[in-house]
C-alpha positions in Angstrom: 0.0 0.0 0.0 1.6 3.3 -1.0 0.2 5.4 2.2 1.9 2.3 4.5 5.0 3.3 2.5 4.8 7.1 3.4 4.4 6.4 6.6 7.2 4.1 7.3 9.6 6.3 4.7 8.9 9.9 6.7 11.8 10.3 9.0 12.3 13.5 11.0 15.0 15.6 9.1 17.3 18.0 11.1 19.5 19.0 8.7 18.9 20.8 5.3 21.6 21.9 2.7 19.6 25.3 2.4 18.1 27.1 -0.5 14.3 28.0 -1.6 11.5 26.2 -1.5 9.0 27.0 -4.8 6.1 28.4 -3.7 3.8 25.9 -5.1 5.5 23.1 -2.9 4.8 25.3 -0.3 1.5 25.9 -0.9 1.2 21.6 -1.4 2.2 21.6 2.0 -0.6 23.9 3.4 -3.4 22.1 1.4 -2.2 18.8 3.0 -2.2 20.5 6.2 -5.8 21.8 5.8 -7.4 18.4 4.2 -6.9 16.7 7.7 -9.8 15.8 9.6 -11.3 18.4 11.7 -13.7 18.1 15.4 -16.8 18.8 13.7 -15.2 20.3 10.7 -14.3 23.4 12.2 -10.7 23.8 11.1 -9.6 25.4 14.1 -5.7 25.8 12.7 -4.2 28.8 11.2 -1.1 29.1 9.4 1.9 31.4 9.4 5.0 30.5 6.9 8.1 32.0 7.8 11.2 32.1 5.1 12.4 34.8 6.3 16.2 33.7 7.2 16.6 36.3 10.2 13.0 35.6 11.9 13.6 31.6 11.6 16.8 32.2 13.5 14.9 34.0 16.2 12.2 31.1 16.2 14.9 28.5 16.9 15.2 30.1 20.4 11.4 29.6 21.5 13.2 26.6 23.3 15.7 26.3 25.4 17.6 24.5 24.4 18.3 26.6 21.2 17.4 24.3 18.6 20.0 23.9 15.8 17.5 22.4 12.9 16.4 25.7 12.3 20.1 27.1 11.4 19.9 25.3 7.8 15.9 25.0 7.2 14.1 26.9 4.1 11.0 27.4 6.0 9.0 27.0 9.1 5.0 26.6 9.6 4.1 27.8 12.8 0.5 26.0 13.3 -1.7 27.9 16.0 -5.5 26.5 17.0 -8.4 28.8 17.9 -9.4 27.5 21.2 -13.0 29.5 21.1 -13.4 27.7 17.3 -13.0 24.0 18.8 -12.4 22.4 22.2 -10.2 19.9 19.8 -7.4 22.5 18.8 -4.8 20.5 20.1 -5.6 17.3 17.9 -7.1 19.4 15.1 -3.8 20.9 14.6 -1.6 17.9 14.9 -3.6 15.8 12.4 -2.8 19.1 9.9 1.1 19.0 11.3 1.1 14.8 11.0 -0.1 15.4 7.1 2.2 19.1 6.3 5.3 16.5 7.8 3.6 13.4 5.4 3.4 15.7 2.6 6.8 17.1 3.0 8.7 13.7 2.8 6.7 12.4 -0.3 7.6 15.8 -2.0 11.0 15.2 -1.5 11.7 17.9 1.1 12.6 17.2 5.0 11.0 18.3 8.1 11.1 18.1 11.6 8.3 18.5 14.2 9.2 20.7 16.9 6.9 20.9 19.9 6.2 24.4 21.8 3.1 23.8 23.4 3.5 23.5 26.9 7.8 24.3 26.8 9.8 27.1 27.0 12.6 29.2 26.3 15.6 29.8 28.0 14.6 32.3 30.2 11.6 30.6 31.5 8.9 32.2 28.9 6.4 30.4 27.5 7.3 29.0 23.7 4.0 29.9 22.4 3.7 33.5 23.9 7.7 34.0 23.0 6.7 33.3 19.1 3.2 34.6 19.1 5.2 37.8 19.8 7.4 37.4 17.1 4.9 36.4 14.8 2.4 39.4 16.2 -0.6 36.4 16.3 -3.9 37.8 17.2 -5.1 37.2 21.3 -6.7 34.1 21.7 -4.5 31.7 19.4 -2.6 29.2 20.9 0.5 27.8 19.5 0.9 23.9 19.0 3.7 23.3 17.0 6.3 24.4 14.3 7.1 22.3 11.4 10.8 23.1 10.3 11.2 22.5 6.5 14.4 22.3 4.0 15.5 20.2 1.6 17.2 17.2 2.2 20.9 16.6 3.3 20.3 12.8 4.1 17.5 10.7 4.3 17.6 8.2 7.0 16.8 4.7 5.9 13.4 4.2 6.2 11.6 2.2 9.0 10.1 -1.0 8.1 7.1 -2.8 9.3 9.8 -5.1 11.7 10.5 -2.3 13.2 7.5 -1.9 14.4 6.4 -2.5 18.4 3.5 -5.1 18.2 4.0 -5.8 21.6 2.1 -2.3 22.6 -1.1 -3.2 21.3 -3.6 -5.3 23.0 -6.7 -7.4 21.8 -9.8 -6.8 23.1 -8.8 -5.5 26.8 -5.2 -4.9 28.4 
C-alpha cells in the first residue's frame, strides 16, 4: 500500500543543505495540512509560513535548548488552534502538522516537528507567547507546534514494518 510506504519512509530531518522552496510546494504543504480531519469540521488551525532567514533564526530560540534544525531550514509553519473555534485545537492541529510533515517527505523535502506547546525558552517564557510575539498572532490563538522544512541533506533509511512495536497493542482488553 503506498500510504503504509509514506508512513514508514517519513523520517524527521534536522539538517537541510539550504536554498528556496518553490512556492507551489509550499502551498502543497498547506493544502495537505488543511485536508486533515477536523472536530466537527471546524478547522480550528491557522497558518503562518516563515522564510524569512533572520525571523527563523529567532524562532529557533522559542526553546531552550536553542534548537540547531532551524540554522539550515528553508522554511518554518508555525500551526496555532483557535481555542473558542473548537475544544479539539490540540488534535485538530496535529492531524494538519502529521499530514504538512507526510506531505513534506513524499515531495521530497525534509522536516522536523518541533513541539512548543507547553515548553519554553531559556529564560523561563512560555514558547507559544515567546513566538506569538514574534509572529504578532492575534489574542486568543494558541501555539501547538512548528514544522521546520528544507531540503534534504540525508534521508535516514526508512523504517520497516519489523520495526515496528506489536508488543504495545492489545486485543480486546489490556
Amino acid at each position: 500500500m503506498e500510504i503504509l510506504d509514506t508512513l514508514l519512509h517519513r523520517r524527521s530531518i534536522r539538517s537541510f543543505t539550504g536554498g528556496g522552496i518553490p512556492r507551489e510546494t509550499v502551498e502543497a504543504l498547506l493544502v495537505a495540512g488543511m485536508s486533515g480531519p477536523a472536530g466537527k469540521g471546524k478547522k480550528p488551525w491557522r497558518f503562518v509560513v516563515v522564510e524569512d532567514s533572520e525571523t527563523i533564526s529567532r524562532l529557533a530560540q522559542a526553546r531552550d535548548p536553542k534548537q540547531k534544525l532551524f540554522d539550515t531550514a528553508s522554511l518554518v509553519i508555525a500551526v496555532f488552534g483557535d481555542p473558542s473555534i473548537a475544544d479539539t485545537w490540540v488534535e485538530d492541529c496535529s492531524v494538519a502538522m502529521t499530514n504538512m510533515h507526510l506531505a513534506a517527505d513524499a515531495l521530497g523535502l525534509g522536516s522536523c516537528w518541533v513541539q512548543v506547546r507547553m515548553r519554553t525558552t531559556a529564560d523561563g517564557t512560555p514558547s507559544g507567547d515567546y513566538v506569538s510575539r514574534i509572529l504578532d498572532a492575534p489574542e486568543g490563538l494558541s501555539l501547538e507546534a512548528m514544522l521546520v522544512v528544507g531540503n534534504i541533506c540525508e534521508h535516514p533509511a526508512p523504517h520497516t514494518a519489523a520495526d515496528i512495536d506489536m508488543s504495545l497493542v492489545s486485543w480486546e482488553s489490556f
